[in-house]
C-alpha positions as CSV (number, residue, x, y, z in Angstrom):
1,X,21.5,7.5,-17.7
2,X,20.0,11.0,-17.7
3,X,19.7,13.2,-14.3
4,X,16.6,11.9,-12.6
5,X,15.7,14.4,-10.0
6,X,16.5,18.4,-9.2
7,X,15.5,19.5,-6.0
8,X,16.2,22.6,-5.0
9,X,15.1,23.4,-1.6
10,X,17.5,22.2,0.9
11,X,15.4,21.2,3.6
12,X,13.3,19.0,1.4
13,X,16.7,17.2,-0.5
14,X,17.9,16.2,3.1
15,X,14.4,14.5,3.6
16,X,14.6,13.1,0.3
17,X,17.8,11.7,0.6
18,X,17.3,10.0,3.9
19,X,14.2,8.6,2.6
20,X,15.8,7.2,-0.8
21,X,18.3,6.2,1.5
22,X,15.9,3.6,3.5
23,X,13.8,2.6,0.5
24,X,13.0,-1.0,0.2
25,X,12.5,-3.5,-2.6
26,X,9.8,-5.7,-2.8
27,X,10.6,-9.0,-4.7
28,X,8.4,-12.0,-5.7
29,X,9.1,-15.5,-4.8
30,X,10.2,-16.9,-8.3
31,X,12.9,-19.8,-8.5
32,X,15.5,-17.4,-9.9
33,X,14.6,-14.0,-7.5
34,X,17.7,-15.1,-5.0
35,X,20.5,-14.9,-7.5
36,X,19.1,-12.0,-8.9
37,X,18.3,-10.2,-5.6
38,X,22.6,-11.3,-5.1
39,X,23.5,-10.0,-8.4
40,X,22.3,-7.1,-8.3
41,X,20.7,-6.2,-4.9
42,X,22.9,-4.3,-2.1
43,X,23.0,-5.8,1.3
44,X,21.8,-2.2,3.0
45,X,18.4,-2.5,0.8
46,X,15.5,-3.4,3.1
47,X,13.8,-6.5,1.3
48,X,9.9,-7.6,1.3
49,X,8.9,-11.1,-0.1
50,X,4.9,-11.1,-1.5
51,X,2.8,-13.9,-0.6
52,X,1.7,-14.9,-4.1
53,X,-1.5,-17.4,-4.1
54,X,0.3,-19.1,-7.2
55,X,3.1,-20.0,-4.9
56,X,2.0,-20.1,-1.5
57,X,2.9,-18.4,1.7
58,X,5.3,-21.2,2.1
59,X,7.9,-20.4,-1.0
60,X,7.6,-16.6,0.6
61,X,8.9,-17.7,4.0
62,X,11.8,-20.1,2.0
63,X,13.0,-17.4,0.1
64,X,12.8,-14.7,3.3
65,X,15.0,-16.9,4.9
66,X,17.3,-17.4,2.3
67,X,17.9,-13.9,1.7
68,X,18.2,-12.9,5.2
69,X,21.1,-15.9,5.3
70,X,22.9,-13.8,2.7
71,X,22.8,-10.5,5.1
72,X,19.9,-8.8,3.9
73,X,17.1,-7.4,6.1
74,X,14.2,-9.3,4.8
75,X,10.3,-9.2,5.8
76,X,8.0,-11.5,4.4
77,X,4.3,-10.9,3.4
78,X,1.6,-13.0,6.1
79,X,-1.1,-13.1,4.0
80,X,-5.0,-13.8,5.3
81,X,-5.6,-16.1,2.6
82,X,-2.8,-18.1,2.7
83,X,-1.9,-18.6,6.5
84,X,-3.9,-22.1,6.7
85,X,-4.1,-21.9,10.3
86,X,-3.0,-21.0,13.5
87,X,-0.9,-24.0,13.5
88,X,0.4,-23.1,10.1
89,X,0.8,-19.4,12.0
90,X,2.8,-20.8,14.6
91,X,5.5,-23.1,12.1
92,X,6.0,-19.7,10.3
93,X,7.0,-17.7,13.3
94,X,8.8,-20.0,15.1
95,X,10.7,-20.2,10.8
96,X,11.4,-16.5,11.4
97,X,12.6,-16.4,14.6
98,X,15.1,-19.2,14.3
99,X,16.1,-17.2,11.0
100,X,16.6,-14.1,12.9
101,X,13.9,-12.2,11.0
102,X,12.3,-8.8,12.9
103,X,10.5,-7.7,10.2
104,X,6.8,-9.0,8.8
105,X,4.1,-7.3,6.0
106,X,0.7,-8.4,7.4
107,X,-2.1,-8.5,4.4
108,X,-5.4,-9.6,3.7
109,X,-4.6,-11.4,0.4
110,X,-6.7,-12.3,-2.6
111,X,-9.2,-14.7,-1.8
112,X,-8.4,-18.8,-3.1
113,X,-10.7,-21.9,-3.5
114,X,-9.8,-22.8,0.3
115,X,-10.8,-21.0,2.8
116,X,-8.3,-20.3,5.6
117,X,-8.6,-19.7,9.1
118,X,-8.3,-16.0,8.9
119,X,-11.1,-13.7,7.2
120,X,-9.0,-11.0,7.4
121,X,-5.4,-9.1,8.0
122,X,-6.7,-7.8,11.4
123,X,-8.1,-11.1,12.5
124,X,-4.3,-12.6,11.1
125,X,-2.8,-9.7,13.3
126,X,-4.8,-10.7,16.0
127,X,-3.5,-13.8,16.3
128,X,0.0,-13.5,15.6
129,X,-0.2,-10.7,19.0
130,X,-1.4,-14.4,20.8
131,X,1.9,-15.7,19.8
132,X,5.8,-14.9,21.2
133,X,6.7,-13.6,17.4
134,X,9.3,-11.6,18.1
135,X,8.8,-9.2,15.4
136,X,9.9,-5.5,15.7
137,X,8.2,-3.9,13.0
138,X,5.4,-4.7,11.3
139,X,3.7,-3.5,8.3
140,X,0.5,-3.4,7.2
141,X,-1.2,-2.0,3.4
142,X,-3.0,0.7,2.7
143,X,-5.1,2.3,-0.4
144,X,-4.9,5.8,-1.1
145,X,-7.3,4.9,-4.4
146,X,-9.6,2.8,-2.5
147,X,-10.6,-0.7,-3.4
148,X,-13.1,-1.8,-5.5
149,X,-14.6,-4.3,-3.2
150,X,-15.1,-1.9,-0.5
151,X,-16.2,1.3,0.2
152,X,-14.0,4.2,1.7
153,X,-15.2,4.4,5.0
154,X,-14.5,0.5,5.4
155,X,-11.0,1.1,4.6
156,X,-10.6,4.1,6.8
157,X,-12.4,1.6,9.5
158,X,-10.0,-1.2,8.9
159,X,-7.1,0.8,9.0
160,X,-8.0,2.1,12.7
161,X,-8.7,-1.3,14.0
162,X,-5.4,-2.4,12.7
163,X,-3.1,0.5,13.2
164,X,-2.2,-0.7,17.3
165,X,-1.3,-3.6,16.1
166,X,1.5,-2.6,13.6
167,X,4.0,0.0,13.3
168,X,4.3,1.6,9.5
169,X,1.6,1.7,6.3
170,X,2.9,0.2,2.6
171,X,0.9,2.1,0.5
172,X,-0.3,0.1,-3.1
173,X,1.0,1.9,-6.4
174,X,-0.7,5.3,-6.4
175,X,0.6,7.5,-9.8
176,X,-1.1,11.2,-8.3
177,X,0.8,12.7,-5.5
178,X,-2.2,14.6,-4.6
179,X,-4.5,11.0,-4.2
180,X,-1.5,10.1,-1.9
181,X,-0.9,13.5,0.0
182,X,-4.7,13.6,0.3
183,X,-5.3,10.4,1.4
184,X,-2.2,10.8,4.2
185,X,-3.9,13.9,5.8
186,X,-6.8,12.4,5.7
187,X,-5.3,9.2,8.0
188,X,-3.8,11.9,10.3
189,X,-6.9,13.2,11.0
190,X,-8.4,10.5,11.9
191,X,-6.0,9.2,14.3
192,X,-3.9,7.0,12.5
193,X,-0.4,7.8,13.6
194,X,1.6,5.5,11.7
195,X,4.8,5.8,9.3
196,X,3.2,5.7,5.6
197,X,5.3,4.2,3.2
198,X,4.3,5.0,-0.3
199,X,4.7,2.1,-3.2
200,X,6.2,3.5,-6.0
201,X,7.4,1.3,-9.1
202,X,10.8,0.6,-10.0
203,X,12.4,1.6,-13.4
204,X,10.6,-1.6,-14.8
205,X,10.2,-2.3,-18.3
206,X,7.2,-3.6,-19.7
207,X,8.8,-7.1,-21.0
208,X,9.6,-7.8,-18.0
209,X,6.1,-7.4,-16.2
210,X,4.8,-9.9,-19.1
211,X,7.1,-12.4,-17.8
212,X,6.1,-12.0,-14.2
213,X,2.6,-12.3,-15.1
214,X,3.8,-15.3,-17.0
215,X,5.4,-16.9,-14.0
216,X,2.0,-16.3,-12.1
217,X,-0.4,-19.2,-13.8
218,X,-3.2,-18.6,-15.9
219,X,-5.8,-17.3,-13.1
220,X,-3.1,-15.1,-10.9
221,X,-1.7,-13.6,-14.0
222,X,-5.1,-12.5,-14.9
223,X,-5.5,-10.7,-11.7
224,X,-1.8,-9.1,-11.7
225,X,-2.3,-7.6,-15.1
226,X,-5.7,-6.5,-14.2
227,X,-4.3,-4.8,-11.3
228,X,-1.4,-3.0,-13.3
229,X,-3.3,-1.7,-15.7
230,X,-2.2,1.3,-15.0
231,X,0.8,0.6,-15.0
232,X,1.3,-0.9,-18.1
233,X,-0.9,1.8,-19.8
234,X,2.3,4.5,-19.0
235,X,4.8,2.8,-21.1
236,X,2.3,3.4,-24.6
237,X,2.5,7.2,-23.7
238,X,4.8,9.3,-24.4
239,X,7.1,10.3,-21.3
240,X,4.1,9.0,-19.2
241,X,6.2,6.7,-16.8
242,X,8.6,7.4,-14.3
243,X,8.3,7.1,-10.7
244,X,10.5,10.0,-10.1
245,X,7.0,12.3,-11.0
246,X,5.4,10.8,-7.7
247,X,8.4,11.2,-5.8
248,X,9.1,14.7,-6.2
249,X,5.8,15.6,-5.8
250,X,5.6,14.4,-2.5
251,X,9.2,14.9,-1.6
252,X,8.3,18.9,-0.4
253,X,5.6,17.0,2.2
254,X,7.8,14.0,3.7
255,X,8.0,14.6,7.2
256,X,6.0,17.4,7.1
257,X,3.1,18.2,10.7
258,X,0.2,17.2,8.2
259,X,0.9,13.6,7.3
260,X,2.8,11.1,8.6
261,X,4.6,10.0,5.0
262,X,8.4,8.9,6.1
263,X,9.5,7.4,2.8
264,X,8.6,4.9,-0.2
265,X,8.6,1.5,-1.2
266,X,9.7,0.1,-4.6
267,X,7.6,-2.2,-6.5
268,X,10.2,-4.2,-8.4
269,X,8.6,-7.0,-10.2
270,X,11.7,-8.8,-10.2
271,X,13.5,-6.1,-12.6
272,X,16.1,-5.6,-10.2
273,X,19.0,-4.3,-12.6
274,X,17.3,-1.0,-13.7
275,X,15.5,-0.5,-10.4
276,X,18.9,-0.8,-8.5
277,X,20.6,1.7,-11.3
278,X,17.8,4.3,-10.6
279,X,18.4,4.0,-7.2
280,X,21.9,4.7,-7.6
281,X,20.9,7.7,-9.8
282,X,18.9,9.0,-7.5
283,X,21.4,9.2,-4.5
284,X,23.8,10.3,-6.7
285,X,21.5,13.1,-7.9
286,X,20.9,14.0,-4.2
287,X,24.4,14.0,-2.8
């Protein structure tokens, strides 16, 4: 494999390497993502399990606890629209606990056909600060792009409301540093003090996201492909893809007075083999 990053400054490779060094991988709940995730997933990699409306919140907490069984450090995603209730709320900690899990990604989900009793992340955070969860860290998303069912202020808004009740930002795949960098100041100024995290994806090949989207159902893989556009656009261009362009352009700023970005987050889509070898590349790179 070719030499993925130079960095040059010394200050910024020791930043760099610390945060490639506490990356996490974010896997989807397939039947075949545990032996994967054990074939080629080291036991130091932070895990996150999505909450995928094809498969339900419930396959997301059966594969956490799998994992964690195996060693990892594993957080699953609580999403809005798939916690049924606070009932359903409660089976899922009390799931965690007993499976020694700290860790939890709190979301607001794409909407279903039933309604849940949660309209939203905050009012899902809300309620799980009502229950003994036990949880250490918990994340919450954010969109340096925006979203195109609400406007920018809204987001900004949300964010505040939910930022005591969680301790670090995942970011959604942004491919500008500058939208990202932007954006982070931005939080900062407004108040919002916590640890950003910024979603990159992995060294995925474009097979392999047409076979997650095929694994999704007719409906969900409509909205996955719709919302990796992007994405998928890079691998027709020449030299167009590669997350290593948003990660040195950010890696001069990590930990820097402005912002509050601490590291990233990779977006696997299941292609764990390359995404692991890049990661390998990269500390080797940086050592």
């Amino acid at each position: 494999m070719k030499r993925a990053l130079t960095v040059r400054d010394g200050a910024t490779r020791e930043s760099l390497k610390r945060a490639i060094n506490d990356l996490g991988f974010e896997v989807i709940p397939f039947k075949k993502t545990e032996q994967a995730v054990l074939d080629n997933v080291p036991k130091d990699v932070r895990l996150t399990v999505t909450a995928s409306p094809a498969k339900g919140q419930d396959a997301t907490i059966d594969l956490t606890i799998a994992l964690a069984g195996h060693g990892y450090s594993v957080a699953p995603h609580l999403s809005a629209q798939q916690v049924r209730d606070r009932a359903h709320l409660t089976d899922v900690v009390a799931r965690c606990r007993e499976a020694g899990i700290t860790d939890v990604f709190v979301v607001g989900g794409d909407p279903t056909d039933e309604p849940t009793g949660f309209k939203n992340a905050h009012e899902l955070l809300v309620a799980l600060h009502e229950l003994d969860h036990g949880f250490t860290d918990i994340g919450i998303g954010g969109h340096p792009e925006g979203h195109p069912s609400a406007p920018a202020e809204l987001l900004f808004q949300a964010l505040k409301d939910k930022a005591p009740l969680a301790n670090h930002i995942k970011t959604q795949i942004v491919f500008d540093p500058k939208v990202i960098l932007t954006w982070a100041r931005e939080l900062k100024n407004r108040g919002i003090d916590l640890p950003i995290h910024v979603g990159v994806p992995g060294a995925v090949h474009r097979q392999k996201l047409m076979r997650v989207s095929g694994g999704l159902g007719i409906g969900e893989s409509a909205k996955f492909l719709k919302k990796q556009q992007n994405l998928l656009w890079r691998f027709f261009i020449p030299g167009g893809y590669s997350p290593d362009k948003i990660i040195k352009g950010l890696a001069p700023h990590i930990g820097k007075p402005d912002n509050h970005l601490e590291g990233f987050h990779v977006f696997t889509f299941n292609d764990l083999a390359p995404t692991e070898a890049w990661r390998q590349q990269m500390l080797r790179d940086l050592a």
